[in-house]
N, C-alpha and C positions, 0 to 999 in steps of 0.2 A: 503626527509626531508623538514620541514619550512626555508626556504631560506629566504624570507623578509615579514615584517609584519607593514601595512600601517595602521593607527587610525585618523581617524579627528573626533574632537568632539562628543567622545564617553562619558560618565558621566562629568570624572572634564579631561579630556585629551583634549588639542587642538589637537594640529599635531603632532604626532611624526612615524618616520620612521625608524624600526628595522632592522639589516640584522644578521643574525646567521649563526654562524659555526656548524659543527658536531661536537658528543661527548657531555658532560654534560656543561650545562648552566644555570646560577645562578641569580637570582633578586633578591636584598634586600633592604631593606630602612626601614625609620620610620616605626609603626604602624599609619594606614590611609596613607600612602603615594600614594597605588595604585598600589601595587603588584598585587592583586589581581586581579584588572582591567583589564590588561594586559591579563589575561585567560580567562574573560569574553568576552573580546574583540575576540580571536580568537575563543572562543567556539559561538559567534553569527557569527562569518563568516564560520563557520561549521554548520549551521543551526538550532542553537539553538536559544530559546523561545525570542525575545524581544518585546519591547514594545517604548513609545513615551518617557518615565521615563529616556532611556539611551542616549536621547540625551541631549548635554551639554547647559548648560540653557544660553539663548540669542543663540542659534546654530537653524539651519534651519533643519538642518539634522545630523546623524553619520554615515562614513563611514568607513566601516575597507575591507581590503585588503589583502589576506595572500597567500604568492605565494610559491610552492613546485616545489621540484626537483624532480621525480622518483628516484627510485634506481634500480638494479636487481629483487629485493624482489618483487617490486609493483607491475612493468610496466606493463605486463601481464595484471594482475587482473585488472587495473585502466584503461586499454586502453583499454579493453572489455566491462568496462562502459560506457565506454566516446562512444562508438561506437554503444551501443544498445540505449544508452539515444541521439543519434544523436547531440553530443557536439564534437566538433574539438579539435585534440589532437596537441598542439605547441611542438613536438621536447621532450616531455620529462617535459616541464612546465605547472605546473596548478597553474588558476587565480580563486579564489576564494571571490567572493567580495558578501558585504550585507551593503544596504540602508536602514536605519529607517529617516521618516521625524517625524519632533514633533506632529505630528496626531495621529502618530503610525503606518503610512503605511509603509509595508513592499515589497522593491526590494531585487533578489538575480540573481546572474552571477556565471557562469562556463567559464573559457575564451571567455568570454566580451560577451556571448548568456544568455540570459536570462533565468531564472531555475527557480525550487520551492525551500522554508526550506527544504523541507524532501528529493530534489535531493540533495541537500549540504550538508543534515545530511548522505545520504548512501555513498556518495564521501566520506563526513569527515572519516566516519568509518575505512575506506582503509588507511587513512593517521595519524591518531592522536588518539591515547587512551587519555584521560584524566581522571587522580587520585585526585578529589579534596578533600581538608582538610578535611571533616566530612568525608573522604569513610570510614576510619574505624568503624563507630557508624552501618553502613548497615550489619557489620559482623554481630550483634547480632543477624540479622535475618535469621531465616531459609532456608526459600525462597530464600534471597541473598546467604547463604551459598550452595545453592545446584544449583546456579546457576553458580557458583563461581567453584563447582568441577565437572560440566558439560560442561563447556567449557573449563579448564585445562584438562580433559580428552578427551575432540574433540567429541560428543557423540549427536551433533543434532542431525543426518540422524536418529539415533536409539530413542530418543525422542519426533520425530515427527514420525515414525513408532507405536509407545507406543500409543503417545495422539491419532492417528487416530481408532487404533485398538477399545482402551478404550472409542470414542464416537461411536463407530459402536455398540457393544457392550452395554452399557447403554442405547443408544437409543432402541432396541432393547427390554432391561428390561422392560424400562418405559410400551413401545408397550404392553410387556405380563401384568403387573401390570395392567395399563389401563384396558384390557379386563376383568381384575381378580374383578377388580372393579367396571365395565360396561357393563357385562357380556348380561343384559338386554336393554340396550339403544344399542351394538350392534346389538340382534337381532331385534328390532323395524329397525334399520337403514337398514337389512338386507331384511327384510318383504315391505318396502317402494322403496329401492329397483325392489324386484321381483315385485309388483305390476306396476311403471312405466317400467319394460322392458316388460311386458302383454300387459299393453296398448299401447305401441307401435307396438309391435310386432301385434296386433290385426289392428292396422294404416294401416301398412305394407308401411308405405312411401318409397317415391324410389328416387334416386340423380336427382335433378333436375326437379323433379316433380311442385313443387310448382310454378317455373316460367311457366313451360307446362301448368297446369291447371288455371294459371289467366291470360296469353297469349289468351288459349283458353274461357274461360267465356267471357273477353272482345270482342275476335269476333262473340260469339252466341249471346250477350248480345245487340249487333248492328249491326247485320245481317240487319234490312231488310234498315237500312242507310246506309250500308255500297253495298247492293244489288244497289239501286240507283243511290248511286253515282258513279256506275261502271257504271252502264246504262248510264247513263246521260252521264257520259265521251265517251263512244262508240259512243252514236249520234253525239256526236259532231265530234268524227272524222271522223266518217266514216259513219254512217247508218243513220242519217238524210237528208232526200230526198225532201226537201220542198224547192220552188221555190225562198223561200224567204233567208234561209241560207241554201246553199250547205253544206256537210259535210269537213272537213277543207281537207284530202285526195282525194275529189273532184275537188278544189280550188286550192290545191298543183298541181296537175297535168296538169291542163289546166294552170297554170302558168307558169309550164318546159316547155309546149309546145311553150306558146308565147315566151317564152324567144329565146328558139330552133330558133326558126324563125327570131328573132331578131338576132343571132349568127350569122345566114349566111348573112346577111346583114353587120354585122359588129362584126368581130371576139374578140373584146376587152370586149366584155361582157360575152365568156367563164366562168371567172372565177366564176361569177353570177350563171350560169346554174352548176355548177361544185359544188357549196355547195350548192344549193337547191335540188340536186339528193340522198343525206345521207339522207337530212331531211326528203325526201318522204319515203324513207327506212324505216326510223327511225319509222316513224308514223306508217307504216303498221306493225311493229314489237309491236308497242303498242295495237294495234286495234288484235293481234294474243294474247297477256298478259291479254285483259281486257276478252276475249270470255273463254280463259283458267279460268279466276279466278270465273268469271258469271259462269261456269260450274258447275264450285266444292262450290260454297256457299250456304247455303237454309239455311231455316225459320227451327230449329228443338227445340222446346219448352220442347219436350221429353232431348235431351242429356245437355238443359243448363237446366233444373233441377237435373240433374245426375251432373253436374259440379258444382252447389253449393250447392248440397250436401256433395259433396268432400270437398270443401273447407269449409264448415262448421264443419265436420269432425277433419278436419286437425287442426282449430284455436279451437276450443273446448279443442282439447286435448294438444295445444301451454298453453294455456290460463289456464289449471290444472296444467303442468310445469312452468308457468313461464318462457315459451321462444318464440320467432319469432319464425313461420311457417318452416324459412329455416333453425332451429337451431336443430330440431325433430332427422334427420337422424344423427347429430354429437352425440346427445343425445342416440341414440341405438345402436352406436359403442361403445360406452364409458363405460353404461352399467354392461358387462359382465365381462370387467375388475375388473369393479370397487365389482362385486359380487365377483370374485376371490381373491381377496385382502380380502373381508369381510370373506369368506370362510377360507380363510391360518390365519387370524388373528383369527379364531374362533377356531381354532387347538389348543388346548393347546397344548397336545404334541408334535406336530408340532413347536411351539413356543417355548416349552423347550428343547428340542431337540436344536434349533437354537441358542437358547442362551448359552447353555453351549457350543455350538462349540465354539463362538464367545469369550467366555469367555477365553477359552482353550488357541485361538488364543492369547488372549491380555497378557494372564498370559504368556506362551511360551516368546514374547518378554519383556516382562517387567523382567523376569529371568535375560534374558540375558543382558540387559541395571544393573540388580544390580551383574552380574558378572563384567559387563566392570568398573561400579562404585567401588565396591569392591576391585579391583585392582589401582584403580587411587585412592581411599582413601590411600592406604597404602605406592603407591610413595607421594601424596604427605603430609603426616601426617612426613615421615622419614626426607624431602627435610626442611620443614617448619622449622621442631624442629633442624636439621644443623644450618640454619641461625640465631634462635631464640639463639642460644647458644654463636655466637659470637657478635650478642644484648644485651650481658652480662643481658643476661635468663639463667646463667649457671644452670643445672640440672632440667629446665623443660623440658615440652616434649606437644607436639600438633599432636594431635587425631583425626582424621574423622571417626567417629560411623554413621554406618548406621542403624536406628531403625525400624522397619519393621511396617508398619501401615496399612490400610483399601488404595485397590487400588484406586489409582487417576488419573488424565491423566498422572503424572510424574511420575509414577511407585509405587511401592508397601514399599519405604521405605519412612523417613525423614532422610535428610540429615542433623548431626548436628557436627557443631566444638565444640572441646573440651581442655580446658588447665591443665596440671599440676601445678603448680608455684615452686613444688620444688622436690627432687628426691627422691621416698619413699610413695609422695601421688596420691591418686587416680585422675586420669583426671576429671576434672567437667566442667562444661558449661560458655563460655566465660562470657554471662552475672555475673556469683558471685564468678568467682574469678581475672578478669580479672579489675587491675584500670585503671584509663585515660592512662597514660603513657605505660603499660603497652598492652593497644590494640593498642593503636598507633604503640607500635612495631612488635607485632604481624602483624597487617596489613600491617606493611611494607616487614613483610620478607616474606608473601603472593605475595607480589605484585610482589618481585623480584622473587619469583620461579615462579608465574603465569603467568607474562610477558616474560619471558626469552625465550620463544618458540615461542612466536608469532612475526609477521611478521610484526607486524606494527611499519612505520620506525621512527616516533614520540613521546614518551611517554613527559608526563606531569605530575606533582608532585605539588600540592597547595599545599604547608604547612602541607605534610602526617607528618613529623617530628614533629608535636604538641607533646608537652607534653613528650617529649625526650631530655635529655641533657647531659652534663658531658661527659664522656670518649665514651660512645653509639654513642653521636652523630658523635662522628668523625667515627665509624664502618657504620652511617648510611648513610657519606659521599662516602666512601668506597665504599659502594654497590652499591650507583648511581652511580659511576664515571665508575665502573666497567660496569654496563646499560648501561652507554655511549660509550663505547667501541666496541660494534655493532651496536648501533644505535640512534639515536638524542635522548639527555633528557635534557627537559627543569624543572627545578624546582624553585617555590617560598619557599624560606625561610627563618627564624630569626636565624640561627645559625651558628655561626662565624664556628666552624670545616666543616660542612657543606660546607659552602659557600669556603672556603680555598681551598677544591678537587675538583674544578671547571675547566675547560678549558677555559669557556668564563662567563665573571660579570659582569650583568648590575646594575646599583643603581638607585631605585625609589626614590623620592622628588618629596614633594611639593614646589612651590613657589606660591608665591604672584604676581600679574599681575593689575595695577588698584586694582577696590576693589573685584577683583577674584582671589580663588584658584584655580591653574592647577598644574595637575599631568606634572614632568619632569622626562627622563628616560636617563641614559649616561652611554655606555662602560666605563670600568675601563681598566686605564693600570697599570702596576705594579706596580708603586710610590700610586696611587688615590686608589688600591685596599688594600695595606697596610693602606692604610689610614681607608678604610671603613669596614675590620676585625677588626681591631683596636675600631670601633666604636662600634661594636657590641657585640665586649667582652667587655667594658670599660662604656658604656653609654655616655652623654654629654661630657664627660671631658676626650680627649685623653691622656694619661702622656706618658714616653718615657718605662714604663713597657710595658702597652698594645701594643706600633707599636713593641717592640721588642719579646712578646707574637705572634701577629699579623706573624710577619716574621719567625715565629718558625714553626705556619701552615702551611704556605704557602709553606714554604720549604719542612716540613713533606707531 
C-alpha cells in the first residue's frame, strides 16, 4: 500500500509530507483547493505524462515521492520486477520518485537507481489502479466497454491468441488479393526472375573465385617484373660472381670464418659468431624460395587473356544486376527461393486452400474467447445490476449484449453496455438513456464489482461520486469503505456522507503566503473532522444544526 507521499513544488503545492493508513481514506476541501493535485502528483511519480507547466512558478523544480509497503498480494510479482529490471529490492519498500525541472526535463528513480516513465508506469501498474472523475464518460465507448469485460473476465492470453491468428490470417488474404489483382506484374516478376538465375547459372561462378581470378591477373599482369625482381634478388644473394660485389652468402661466410678465428683467440666474441650462423641459414633458405618461385613463374599472354576474359565476364553480368562481382554467388543462392515463393504465391488454389485453414484457425479461437465472453457478460451484467439496485436504481437492470460483427483482431463480436432505468422496459444503450448522475453511478458500481478481484493493493477514486447525492451517496460511501476493507482506498470527494465512512480525513486549502497561493493539506481528528462534514453539508456558515448533522454521520 501508499505508505507516505512526498510533494515539493508541484503546481500551487510547496512541501507537503503525507503518511497513510490502510482501509478508506478521504480528501476534501473547497472547489480549487487542490484535491485533485494530490493525484496528479502521485500519478506523475507513477510515470505519468508531465511537463515544465507542473512546476510551481518561482520553483526550480517538482519533486514528488511516494513510498509503498508490499503486502502478500504483490511481493512476488513486484520482486520479480524489481529483479529482471535489475533495481534492488529494500525489505519489502519501494521508492518511487520523479524530477521535473522548469525546462521540462524529466528525472525518474526506483529505490534511489535511476529508471525511465514507462519503468515507473509498469511498477505503478502492480501498485495503484487509478479511477479518475471523467472515467465514467469512457463507458460510452465501445472499445472501453470491451475492454472493461475483457479484463474482468482475465481473457489476455486468449485475445492475444485471437489478434495473432486474425493477422496471420489477413495477411495472408491481402497476399491472395494482391495476386488476384497482380496477376500479370507477378508473372513479369517471375520471367525476370528466371532470366537472372540463366544468366548466372550460364556464369557458373564459384565461392571465392573472384579473389582467385584478380590475385591471379595481378600476377600474369606483372610477370616479367615481378620475374626480375626475383632475379635480381638471387644475384645478390647468392649468384653474383663479380670481383667487385661478392654475393652477400659469399660475404656471409667468409665473415663466420674470420670471426671463427677471432673466437679462438678470444672467446667473448662467441656470441657474434653464434648469431651470424641463423643468418647464413637464413639467407640460404631464401636463395632455395626465390629458385622455387623463378621455377613456376613465366610470361604466358595466352592464360592472362583467358583471365580477363573472366573477369570481364563476371563484371558484365555484375553490372546488368546491379551488384559487386563478389555479390553474384549470394545472388544464385537466393534465386530459387525466391522463384518458389513466386511459384506458391502463383497457386491460387494453393493460396486458398491456405487461407481458409487460416481462417478456420482464427474463427476456432475467436469462438471460443466469445464463449469465455459470453459467460463473463452474464456474471457480470447480474453482479452490476445488485449493486445498481442499492444506488437507489431500484428496478433497473444492466446488460452486456454481445453483437456479432465482421471479425477483427478482437473477435467476431461488439461488446456493448446496456441499461434499463426501470422495471418493465427494454435495456437500451448507455449513451440515451443513461443521465450525468445516473452513469456516474453506474460507473461506480462497475468499479466495485470490477475491482473486487483484483490484486491491486491501491485503488484511487477522483471524484467518481460526481453527480451523486442525497441518500446514494451515503450507499456510495458504503462501498468504498467496504473496498477498503481489503485493500487501500484513497478517494477525492465533495460529499459530506461520503467523506463521514472514512477511516482516515485529510482537508485540502488554500492559503495565502506573500503574494502566492499554496495548496495546504492536514489530517483531521475527530473535533477538526466534525468541523469539516459540517462544512460540506452547510457551506460557509457552520450553525450548531449542521455539526450536530455532521456527528449523526460520523456516528452512522
Amino acid at each position: 500500500m501508499l505508505r507516505t507521499l512526498s510533494i515539493r513544488d508541484f503546481v500551487i503545492v510547496d512541501a507537503i509530507e503525507l503518511e497513510f493508513a490502510a482501509g478508506f481514506t478521504v480528501f476534501t476541501g473547497e472547489t480549487g483547493a487542490g484535491k485533485s493535485i494530490l493525484i496528479d502528483a502521485l500519478a506523475l511519480a507513477l510515470g505519468g505524462r508531465g511537463d515544465a507547466g507542473v512546476v510551481r512558478e518561482g520553483a526550480a523544480k517538482a519533486d514528488v515521492i511516494a513510498e509503498f509497503v508490499l503486502d502478500n498480494g504483490t511481493t512476488d510479482q513486484v520482486n520479480a520486477w524489481l529483479l529482471h529490471n535489475e533495481f534492488s529490492s529494500d525489505e519489502g519498500v519501494i521508492l518511487m520518485r520523479r524530477v521535473i525541472d522548469n525546462a521540462g526535463r524529466s528525472r525518474a528513480f526506483i529505490n534511489g537507481v535511476a529508471a525511465t516513465a514507462g519503468q515507473l508506469r509498469e511498477l505503478g501498474e502492480m501498485l495503484v489502479d487509478i479511477n479518475g472523475q471523467h472515467a465514467h464518460q469512457s463507458l460510452l465507448r465501445n472499445d472501453a466497454q470491451r475492454l472493461l469485460l475483457d479484463g474482468q473476465a482475465g481473457l489476455q492470453n486468449d485475445l492475444l491468441a485471437v489478434a495473432a491468428a486474425f493477422k496471420s490470417w489477413r495477411s495472408l488474404a491481402r497476399q491472395h488479393e494482391e495476386f488476384e489483382t497482380n496477376a500479370k506484374n507477378v508473372l513479369l516478376e517471375r520471367e525476370r526472375l528466371e532470366w537472372q538465375l540463366g544468366e548466372l547459372e550460364k556464369l557458373a561462378v564459384k565461392a571465392g573465385e573472384w579473389d582467385d581470378i584478380t590475385n591471379e591477373h595481378s600476377r600474369l599482369s606483372h610477370a616479367a617484373s615481378l620475374i626480375e625482381g626475383a632475379q635480381e634478388a638471387l644475384n645478390i644473394i647468392s649468384e653474383n660472381d663479380t670481383n667487385d660485389t661478392p654475393p652477400m652468402i659469399s660475404q656471409l661466410s667468409a665473415l663466420n670464418q674470420k670471426i671463427g678465428k677471432l673466437v679462438a683467440v678470444d672467446s667473448s666474441l662467441k656470441p657474434v659468431l653464434e648469431a651470424l650462423e641463423p643468418a647464413h641459414i637464413q639467407l640460404q633458405e631464401a636463395v632455395y624460395a626465390l629458385k622455387d618461385y623463378l621455377s613456376r613463374v613465366e610470361l604466358d599472354p595466352a592464360r592472362l587473356h583467358q583471365v580477363e576474359a573472366r573477369m570481364e565476364a563476371i563484371h558484365s553480368v555484375g553490372r546488368k544486376f546491379r551488384l559487386a562481382p563478389d555479390e553474384l554467388l549470394q545472388k544464385l543462392e537466393s534465386l530459387p527461393m525466391q522463384l518458389r515463393q513466386l511459384a506458391d504465391a502463383s497457386d491460387l488454389d494453393a493460396l486458398r486452400a491456405q487461407e481458409e485453414k487460416l481462417k478456420s484457425a482464427y474463427l476456432e479461437l475467436a469462438q471460443k474467447l466469445s464463449k469465455a465472453r459470453a459467460k463473463a457478460a452474464g456474471t457480470l451484467s447480474a453482479a452490476v445490476t445488485t449493486v445498481m439496485q442499492d444506488l437507489s436504481m431500484s428496478g433497473s437492470r444492466f446488460t452486456v449484449v454481445l453483437n456479432p460483427c465482421e471479425p477483427t483482431r478482437h473477435g467476431v463480436e461488439k461488446v456493448e453496455f446496456l441499461v434499463a432505468g426501470h422495471a418493465g422496459v427494454a435495456p437500451r444503450a448507455l449513451t440515451k438513456v443513461a443521465s450525468g448522475g445516473e452513469l456516474a453511478r453506474i460507473a461506480l458500481a462497475i468499479s466495485v464489482i470490477t475491482l473486487s478481484p483484483t490484486v491491486t493493493p491501491t485503488l484511487i477514486f477522483d471524484e467518481v461520486d460526481s453527480g451523486i447525492g442525497g441518500g446514494v451517496a451515503e450507499v456510495v460511501g458504503r462501498l468504498l469503505k467496504r473496498l477498503g476493507q481489503n485493500r487501500q482506498v484513497l478517494c477525492v470527494t465533495h460529499l459530506p456522507q461520503v467523506a463521514s465512512q472514512a477511516n482516515q480525513h485529510f482537508q485540502v486549502s488554500k492559503q495565502s503566503r506573500g503574494n502566492k497561493t499554496i495548496s495546504a493539506i492536514d489530517g483531521l481528528d475527530a473535533k477538526s473532522r466534525v468541523e469539516e462534514i459540517a462544512r460540506m453539508l452547510g457551506g460557509l456558515e457552520i450553525t450548531a444544526t449542521t455539526r450536530k448533522h455532521a456527528c449523526e454521520l460520523l456516528k452512522l
